[in-house]
N, C-alpha and C positions, 0 to 999 in steps of 0.2 A: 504494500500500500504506500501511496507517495505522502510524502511528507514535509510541512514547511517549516524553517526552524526560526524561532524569535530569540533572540539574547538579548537579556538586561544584569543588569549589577546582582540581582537576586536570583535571577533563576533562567536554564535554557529550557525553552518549551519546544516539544513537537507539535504541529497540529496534523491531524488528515485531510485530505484535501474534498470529506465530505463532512457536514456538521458534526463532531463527535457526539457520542450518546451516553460515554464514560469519561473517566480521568484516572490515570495512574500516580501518583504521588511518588518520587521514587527518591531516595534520600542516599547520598554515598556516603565514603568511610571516612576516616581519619585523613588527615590529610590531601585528599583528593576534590574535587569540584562538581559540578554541574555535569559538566563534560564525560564523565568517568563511562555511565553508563548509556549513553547516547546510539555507542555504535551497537548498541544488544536488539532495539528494536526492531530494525528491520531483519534480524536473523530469528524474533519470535514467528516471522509470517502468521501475523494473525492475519485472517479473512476481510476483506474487502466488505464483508455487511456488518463489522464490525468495526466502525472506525472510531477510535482511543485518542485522545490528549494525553500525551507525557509532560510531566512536569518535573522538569529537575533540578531542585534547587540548591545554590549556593550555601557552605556551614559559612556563617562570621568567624574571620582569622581571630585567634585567643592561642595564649599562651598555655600549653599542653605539657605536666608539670613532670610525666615521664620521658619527654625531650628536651629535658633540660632548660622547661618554658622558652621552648622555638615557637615564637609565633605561626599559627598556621589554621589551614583552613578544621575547624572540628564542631562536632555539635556541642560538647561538653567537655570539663577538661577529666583530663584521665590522670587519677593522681597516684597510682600502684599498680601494682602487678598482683595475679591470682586471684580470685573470686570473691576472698573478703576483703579487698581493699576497700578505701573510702569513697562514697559514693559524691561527686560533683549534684547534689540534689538541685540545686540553683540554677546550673548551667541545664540541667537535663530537662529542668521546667520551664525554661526560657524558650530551647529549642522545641519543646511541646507546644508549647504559645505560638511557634513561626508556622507550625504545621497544622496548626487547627487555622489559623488564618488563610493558608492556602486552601484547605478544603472550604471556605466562606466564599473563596474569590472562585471557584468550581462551582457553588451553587448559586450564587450570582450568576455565572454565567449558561442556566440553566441546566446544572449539570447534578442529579437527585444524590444526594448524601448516598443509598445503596445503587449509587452505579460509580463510586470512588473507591479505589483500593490505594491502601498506603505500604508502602515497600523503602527497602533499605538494606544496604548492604553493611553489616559490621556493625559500626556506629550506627551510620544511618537505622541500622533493623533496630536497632536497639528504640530508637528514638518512633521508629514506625510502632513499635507494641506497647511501648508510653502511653503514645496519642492515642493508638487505633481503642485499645480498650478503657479509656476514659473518653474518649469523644460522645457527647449526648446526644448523636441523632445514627441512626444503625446505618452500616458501611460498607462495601459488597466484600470489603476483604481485608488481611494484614499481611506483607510477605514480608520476613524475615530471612534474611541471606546469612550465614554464618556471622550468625551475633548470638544474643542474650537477652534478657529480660532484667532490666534495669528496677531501681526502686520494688524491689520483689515485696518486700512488709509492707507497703501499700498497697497494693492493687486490690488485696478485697476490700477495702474499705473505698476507696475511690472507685470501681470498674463500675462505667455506666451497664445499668438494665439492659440499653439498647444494643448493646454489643457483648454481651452473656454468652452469647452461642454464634456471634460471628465467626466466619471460616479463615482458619489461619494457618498457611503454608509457610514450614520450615526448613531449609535446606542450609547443610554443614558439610563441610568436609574430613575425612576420617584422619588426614592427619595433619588437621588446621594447627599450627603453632601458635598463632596471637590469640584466637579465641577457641580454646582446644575443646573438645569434643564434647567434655563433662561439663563447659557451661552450658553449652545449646541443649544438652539431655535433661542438666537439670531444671532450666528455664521452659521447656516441653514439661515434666512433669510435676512443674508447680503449678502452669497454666492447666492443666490436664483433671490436677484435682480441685482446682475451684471452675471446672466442668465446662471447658474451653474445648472448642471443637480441632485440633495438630492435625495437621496431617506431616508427616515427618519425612522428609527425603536425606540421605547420607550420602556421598558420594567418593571414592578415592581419590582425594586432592587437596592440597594446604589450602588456605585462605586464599581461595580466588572463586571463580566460575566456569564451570565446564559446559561443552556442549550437552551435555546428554541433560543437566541440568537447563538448561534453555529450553531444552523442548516439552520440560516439566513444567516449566513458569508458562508456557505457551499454552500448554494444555488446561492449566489450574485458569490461567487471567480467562481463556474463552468461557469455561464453567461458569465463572461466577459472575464476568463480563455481561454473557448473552442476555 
């Protein structure tokens, strides 16, 4: 499907070149931009009676305090290593605030809160299961790419009703090194038992994206898409 690309300071957008009928929300990793995941779309070949707005937006450059506070592009700052480090609570609710606003500037543009899915690779997923299960209006979707589940002691108390049983694909790789395998399993089965719908993909790969997994995000966005 042909596609036109807008760039601004905040975000690079796709559009299809027939009115879209959804929106994809798609958020990158630590250190990377808008840009990162741009060239994935057109290898999803989703169908021509489905035409999608991508949205990718820009993290605010912040001092990220496992790089030696290098300024750079992140949602949050990352202040340790391993599971129980200290959580950036501030930073994490800040980048939650940018992505519920994108999903306002989607239904503005009459695009229905369950025809948006919010996706994220790493950071970014991390930030997409933030939002997607506290957002108060129900969502066609949450994709999570080899990340985690952030502020874990909150989410029962915060998770909106409307997103209880929203559908949420997770995909890791088995020998991810930054975000190694036991966090994505154990963020699947915390969502799992306050009765969250995983669907769980593994794949043999570090912290990247593979083809076979493309054609898994292809398959899942037309599901929940259509």
């Amino acid at each position: 499907m042909p596609y036109s690309t807008q760039e601004s300071a905040d975000a690079v957008v796709l559009s299809p070149d027939r009115a879209p009928v959804a929106a994809v929300i798609w958020l990158h990793g630590l250190g990377a931009d808008g840009f990162d995941f741009v060239p994935i779309v057109n290898e999803l070949r989703l169908p021509a009676s489905l035409p999608v707005r991508f949205i990718f937006p820009h993290a605010t450059p912040r001092p990220v305090t496992i790089n030696n506070g290098f300024v750079m592009r992140a949602w949050y700052d990352i202040k340790g290593f391993g599971p129980d480090r200290a959580e950036d609570d501030v930073g994490i609710r800040e980048s939650e605030g940018v992505v519920k606003q994108l999903i306002e500037q989607q239904i503005a543009q009459d695009i229905a809160a369950d025809k948006i899915v919010i996706a994220g690779f790493s950071q970014g997923g991390a930030i997409a299961l933030q939002t997607g299960v506290r957002y108060p209006q129900r969502l066609a979707g949450i994709m999570a790419l080899s990340t985690y589940l952030p502020l874990r002691a909150s989410v029962a108390q915060e998770a909106s009703a409307a997103n209880r049983d929203v559908p949420i694909l997770m995909c890791h790789g088995t020998h991810d090194p930054i975000v190694i395998p036991q966090m994505g399993e154990t963020s699947r089965d915390t969502l799992q038992a306050q009765g969250y719908r995983i669907e769980w993909r593994s794949y043999t790969m570090e912290h990247s994206v593979c083809q076979q997994e493309i054609g898994d995000i292809s398959q899942w966005l037309q599901t929940r898409l259509a």
